[in-house]
Structure formats: C-alpha cells, structure tokens
C-alpha positions, 0 to 999 in steps of 0.5 A, spaced: 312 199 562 316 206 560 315 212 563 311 218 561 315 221 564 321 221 560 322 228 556 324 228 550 332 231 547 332 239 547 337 243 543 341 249 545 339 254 540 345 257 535 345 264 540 346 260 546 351 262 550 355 256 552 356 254 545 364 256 543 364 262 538 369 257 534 363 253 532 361 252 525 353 254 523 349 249 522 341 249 521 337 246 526 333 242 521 340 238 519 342 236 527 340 228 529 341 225 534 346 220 534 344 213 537 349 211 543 351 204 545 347 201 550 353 199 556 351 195 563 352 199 568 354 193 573 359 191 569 365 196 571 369 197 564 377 197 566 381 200 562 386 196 557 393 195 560 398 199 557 405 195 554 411 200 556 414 202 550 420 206 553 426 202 556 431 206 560 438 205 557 441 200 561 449 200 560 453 194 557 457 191 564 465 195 564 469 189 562 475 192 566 476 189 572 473 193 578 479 195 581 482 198 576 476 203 573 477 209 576 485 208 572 486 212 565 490 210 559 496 211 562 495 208 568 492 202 565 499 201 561 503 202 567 498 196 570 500 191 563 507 194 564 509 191 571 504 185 571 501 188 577 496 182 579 494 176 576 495 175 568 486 174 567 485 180 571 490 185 567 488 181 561 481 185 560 486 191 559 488 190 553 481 191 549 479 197 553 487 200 551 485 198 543 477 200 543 480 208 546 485 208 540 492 205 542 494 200 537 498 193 539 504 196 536 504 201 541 501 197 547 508 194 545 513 199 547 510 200 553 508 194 555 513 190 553 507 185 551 508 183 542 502 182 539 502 174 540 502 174 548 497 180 547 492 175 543 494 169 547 492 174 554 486 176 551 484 169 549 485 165 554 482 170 559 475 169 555 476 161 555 477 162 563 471 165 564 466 160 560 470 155 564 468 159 571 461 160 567 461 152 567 462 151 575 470 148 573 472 146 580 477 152 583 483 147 584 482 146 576 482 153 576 488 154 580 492 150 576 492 156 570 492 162 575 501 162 574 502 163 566 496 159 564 493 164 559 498 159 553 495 153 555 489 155 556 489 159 549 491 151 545 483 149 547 480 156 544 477 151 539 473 146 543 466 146 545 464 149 553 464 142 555 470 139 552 474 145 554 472 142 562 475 136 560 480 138 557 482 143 562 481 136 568 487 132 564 491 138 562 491 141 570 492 133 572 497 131 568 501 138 568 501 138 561 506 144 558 503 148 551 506 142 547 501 137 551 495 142 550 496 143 544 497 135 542 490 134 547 486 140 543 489 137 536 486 130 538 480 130 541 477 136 535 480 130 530 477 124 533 471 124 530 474 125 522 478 119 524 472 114 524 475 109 519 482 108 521 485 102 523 483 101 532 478 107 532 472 104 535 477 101 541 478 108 543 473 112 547 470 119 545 468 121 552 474 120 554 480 125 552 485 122 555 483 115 549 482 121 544 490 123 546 491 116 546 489 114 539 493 120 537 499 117 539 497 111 537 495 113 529 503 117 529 506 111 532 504 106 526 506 112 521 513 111 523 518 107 518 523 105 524 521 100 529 524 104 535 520 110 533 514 106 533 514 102 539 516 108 543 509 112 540 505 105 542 508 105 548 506 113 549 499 111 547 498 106 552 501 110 557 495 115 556 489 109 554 485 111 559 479 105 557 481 097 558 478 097 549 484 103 548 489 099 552 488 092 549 489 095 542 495 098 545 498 092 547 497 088 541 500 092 537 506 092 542 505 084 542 506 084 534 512 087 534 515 084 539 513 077 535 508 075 542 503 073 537 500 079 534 499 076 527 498 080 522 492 084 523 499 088 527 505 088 522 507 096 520 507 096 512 512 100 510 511 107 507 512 108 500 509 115 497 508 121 501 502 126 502 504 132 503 499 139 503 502 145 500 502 150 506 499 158 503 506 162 501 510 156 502 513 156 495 515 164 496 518 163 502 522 156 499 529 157 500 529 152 494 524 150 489 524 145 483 521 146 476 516 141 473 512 140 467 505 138 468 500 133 464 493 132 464 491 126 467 485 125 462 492 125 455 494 119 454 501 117 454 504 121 449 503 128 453 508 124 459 512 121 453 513 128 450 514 132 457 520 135 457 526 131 462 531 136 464 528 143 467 533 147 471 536 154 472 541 158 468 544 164 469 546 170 475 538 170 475 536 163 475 533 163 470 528 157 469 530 154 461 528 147 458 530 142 454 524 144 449 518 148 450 512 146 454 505 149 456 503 148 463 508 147 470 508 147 477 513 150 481 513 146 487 519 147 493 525 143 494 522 136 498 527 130 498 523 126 493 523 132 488 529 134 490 532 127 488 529 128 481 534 132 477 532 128 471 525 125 468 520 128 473 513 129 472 508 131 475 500 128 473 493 133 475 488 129 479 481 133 479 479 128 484 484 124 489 478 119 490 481 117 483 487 113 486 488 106 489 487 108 497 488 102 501 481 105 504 478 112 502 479 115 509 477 122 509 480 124 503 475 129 499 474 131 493 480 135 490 484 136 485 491 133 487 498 133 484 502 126 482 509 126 482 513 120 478 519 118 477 520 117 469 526 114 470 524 109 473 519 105 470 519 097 472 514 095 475 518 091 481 515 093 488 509 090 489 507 096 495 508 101 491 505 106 485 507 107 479 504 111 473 500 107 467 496 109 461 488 106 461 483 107 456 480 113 460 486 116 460 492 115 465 492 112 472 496 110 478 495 103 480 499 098 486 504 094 483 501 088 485 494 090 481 499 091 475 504 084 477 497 081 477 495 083 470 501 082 468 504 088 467 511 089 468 513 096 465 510 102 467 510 110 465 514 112 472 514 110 479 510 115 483 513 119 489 509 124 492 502 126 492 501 134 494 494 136 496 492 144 495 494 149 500 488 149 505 487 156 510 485 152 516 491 146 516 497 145 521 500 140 518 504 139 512 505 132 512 498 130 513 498 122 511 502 118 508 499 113 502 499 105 504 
C-alpha cells in the first residue's frame, strides 16, 4: 500500500529568493510537472567509457645513424668525404644532406661521391636492412660490409624472400656485380620463360637452377659450337638439381655425337629480333633510311617502294629515286646496313601474325619486318621470306612455301625490330627459330 504520507510537489513562488533574477516569468497555472524516469537504486549506473581522441605526436625514427646526429651538414659531408665507417652506416647521410636542400650535384664536389654511387649507396643500404629485417645470417651479411652496396643494389628488384636466397649464393659463390646482375636477371625472368625448350627441368626454388637455365637458354642461342659448349658447360657448372643436370648433359652429349639425338641438335639462327632502345636512333652514329608498307597492301605497295635511298650533300640530306608516303629510320645494324639496294621493310600490327616455331612470349605488338628484295628465291628451307596472300602480305618459312610449291618470293626477311619498351635491358632479345 502507498503511504499517506506522501506530500504533494510544492512550487517556489515567483518572489522567492532562491530563484536567479535572470529567469523568465511564467504563470503558475502553465508550470507541470515532468515525469522522471524510474531508475533501480540497486543497480550502480557506470559511466560510458571514453575513447581518447588526442594521441600525443610521436616523431618519425631519425634515419641518420645514431652516431652521427649530433653533426650538422658539414660535418656530415666531411663523414661522406673520408668514408669515415662502413659504407651502410654512412649511406643514410646522403638523404638527410638532399631532405635539408644540398643537391646530388653538390654532394658531389664535396664528397667526390657521382650521382650513380649515390643511389647505389642508398639503395643498397635499404636492400641491407630488408635483408636484416628477414633474420639474414651475419656471416651472409658480413660478406657485403666491404664494397657491397653495388652487389646488393643488382637484387633491388626481387621480392624480400628471393632477395635472401639471393644474397646466400651471391656471398657462397663470391660473385662480383656481373654475377649479381646475371643472378638477379635470371631469377626475375624464369617465370616468362615457361615455354622454352628444357624448362620444366630446372627448379624454381632454387637460384642457382633459375642461373643455370639462364646459361643454358644463352648457350643454344650461340651459332658457334665452341661458344655453345662453353655456355652449356657454365650452365651445368651452376645446375644445382639432378633434373637441371641431366638436361645440362644431354645437350653436351648431343654435340659431342654421344647419342643426344635430335631433340639435342642447335638449328642455326637465320632472322635476328632485335627491340629498339629509347633514343637510339639519335644517339646512332649511322642510320639507314627506308621505305614502309602495310601489310594489310597487296604486292603492288612493295613492287612499287622505292629501291635505292641515300644521303646527298654536306647536310646529308636523304633523297630517293622517287617520292614515297611512309618511312622508317632505323640505325645502322649489319643486316640493314647490308642492304644498300632493295630493302624494305613491312608493318605488322601483331607479332603473333608470324610463323613462330612457338609463341613463346611474344605479346601483342606491332612489329617491323625487314626484307631483302634482292633476293627473292625461295632456297633455304629454315628461313623467311616475304609473300603475298589473299588477306594481304605474309612472312612464311621456306619449307611451308617448298611444300606449296612456291619457288619465288617478294624478298627474304632480315630482321624483325620490336618497339622501344622503357623497362628492357636487352636490345638483342630473341633470336626467330
């Protein structure tokens, strides 16, 4: 039962005291009362925890080592200048020097350090420490402390994890930066190599295979058989895998006349692929003029193209027998240089368009073909010559045209010239089989 004691809510007066004189007046017949939540008294109300919002600012690590932080500028140049320490602990310099405005040009003349060494040093101390980040042994490590910022900055490009192994065989092996270089090339371009003859025989988990299948991929390239067998024998040298070594030796075996059969024979190479560098044609001490056509035309656009294009005058000045639409200026490589009479060259949209023994890797690009109108029977069966088809001009093998009895051809193909590419190292990529 309620209690009869319970007083009811009595209301201050509006001439009470205790009310602030900044209050509104309001009419006591407006004023209700509001009804409050019930709360259970046993149940302690525990305030929402509050999430802090301020985090105190917290410094970036110095990348200068710690012996040298209390130098100023100067006295870090004079660091650089006498190689006062080890090359990784005086490498972190360098940065500090540009980030407080002294360019590589001034580092330099103080330092005596170019540009080139200056990346190399940067570079490598930051390949160093994933290295040291990756629990590296130290008597691998101690194998770059001496000079070991240009082997190390070779294997920039390869992962954390193939870095170590790389860094194992290159302080095992006591390669210099050829050999780093060589490694590092290897082992990013074994994957792309998938279809190329003997690959599955060398294993990817292991560099010195990835090395070995380099050499061995060179050495079948080589038209000489000593060059060739000299490369064979260097990939078996490095063959780390029983597979790896087998495939080594058959091919040794083959070229002896041991019994390697023909999987083993070296076709000779007939048609270079060669890509274009970036500038080259600028920086060519000679060049070579010639006329274009389409390889969606038909036989007449190669007919008509003019034969003969040279230079003239004190200026050099390129004239023609007669006037033509589209060129190429291409430098002055042997098969182009040898053509000073009835060269032409064919624009391919696609590379896959030509008779490859096998696709390989070749994307999709436009190409140019370079043929020798000069010569224009079919007599080698290994090698490639111009024709016309019903869907425009073609390259085909000469066995294929031997076989459809094809004997005379628009011209026999010298060279195929793959577009500049910013990230190729080598010019002579491939050669056509």
């Amino acid at each position: 039962m309620l209690s009869s004691n319970i007083t009811t809510p009595r209301f201050l007066s509006t001439s009470s005291p205790l009310l602030p004189p900044s209050l509104p007046h309001f009419p006591l017949h407006k004023l209700q009362c509001i009804p409050r939540p019930v709360i259970d008294a046993t149940i302690p109300s525990t305030p929402p925890a509050r999430t802090q919002v301020y985090q105190p600012f917290r410094p970036p690590p110095s990348p200068i080592p710690p012996q040298f932080r209390s130098l100023d500028a100067n006295g870090r140049l004079e660091i650089l200048a006498n190689r006062l320490g080890l090359w990784f602990e005086y490498a972190p310099l360098i940065p500090s020097l540009t980030q407080e405005g002294i360019a590589a040009p001034a580092i330099e003349e103080v330092t005596g350090l170019t540009g080139v060494e200056q990346n190399q040093l940067i570079v490598g101390c930051q390949v160093r420490d994933s290295l040291v980040q990756s629990k590296l042994e130290d008597e691998v490590l101690g194998f770059f402390d001496l000079g070991g910022a240009q082997l190390l900055y070779e294997i920039r490009l390869l992962s954390v994890a193939q870095r170590a192994e790389a860094a194992r065989l290159i302080a095992r092996e006591k390669f210099d930066v050829k050999g780093a270089q060589e490694l590092a090339r290897a082992i990013k371009d074994y994957p792309r190599r998938k279809k190329e003859k003997g690959w599955e025989c060398f294993e990817y988990s292991s560099p010195r295979d990835m090395l070995a299948f380099m050499y061995y991929r060179l050495a079948l390239e080589h038209q000489g058989v000593e060059a060739r067998e000299a490369g064979l024998e260097k990939a078996l040298e490095m063959a780390e895998t029983e597979k790896a070594r087998e495939r080594v030796l058959r091919d040794l075996r083959g070229m002896s006349g041991d019994g390697g059969g023909e999987e083993s024979a070296v076709k000779a190479v007939k048609v270079p692929v060669v890509r274009m560098k970036v500038g080259e044609v600028s920086e060519a001490t000679s060049v070579a003029v010639l006329p274009v056509c389409r390889a969606e035309e038909r036989e007449k656009e190669v007919v008509d193209a003019p034969w003969e294009c040279g230079t003239a005058g004190e200026f050099g000045v390129v004239v023609a027998e007669k006037a033509w639409s589209r060129w190429v200026v291409l430098p002055g490589w042997e098969p182009v240089v040898g053509l000073k009479k009835g060269g032409v060259v064919v624009g391919f949209s696609d590379a896959r368009a030509l008779p490859w023994k096998v696709n390989k890797w070749y994307k999709e690009e436009s190409i140019l073909v370079v043929a020798d109108r000069k010569v224009k029977e079919v007599t080698m069966d290994d090698g490639f010559y111009l024709v016309c088809r019903d869907d425009g001009l073609k390259v085909e093998r000469g066995s294929a045209l031997k076989e459809s009895g094809v004997v005379e051809s628009l011209g026999a193909v010298v060279l195929v010239v793959r577009p500049p590419r910013e990230d190729t190292e080598n010019q002579l990529e491939e050669d056509w089989e």
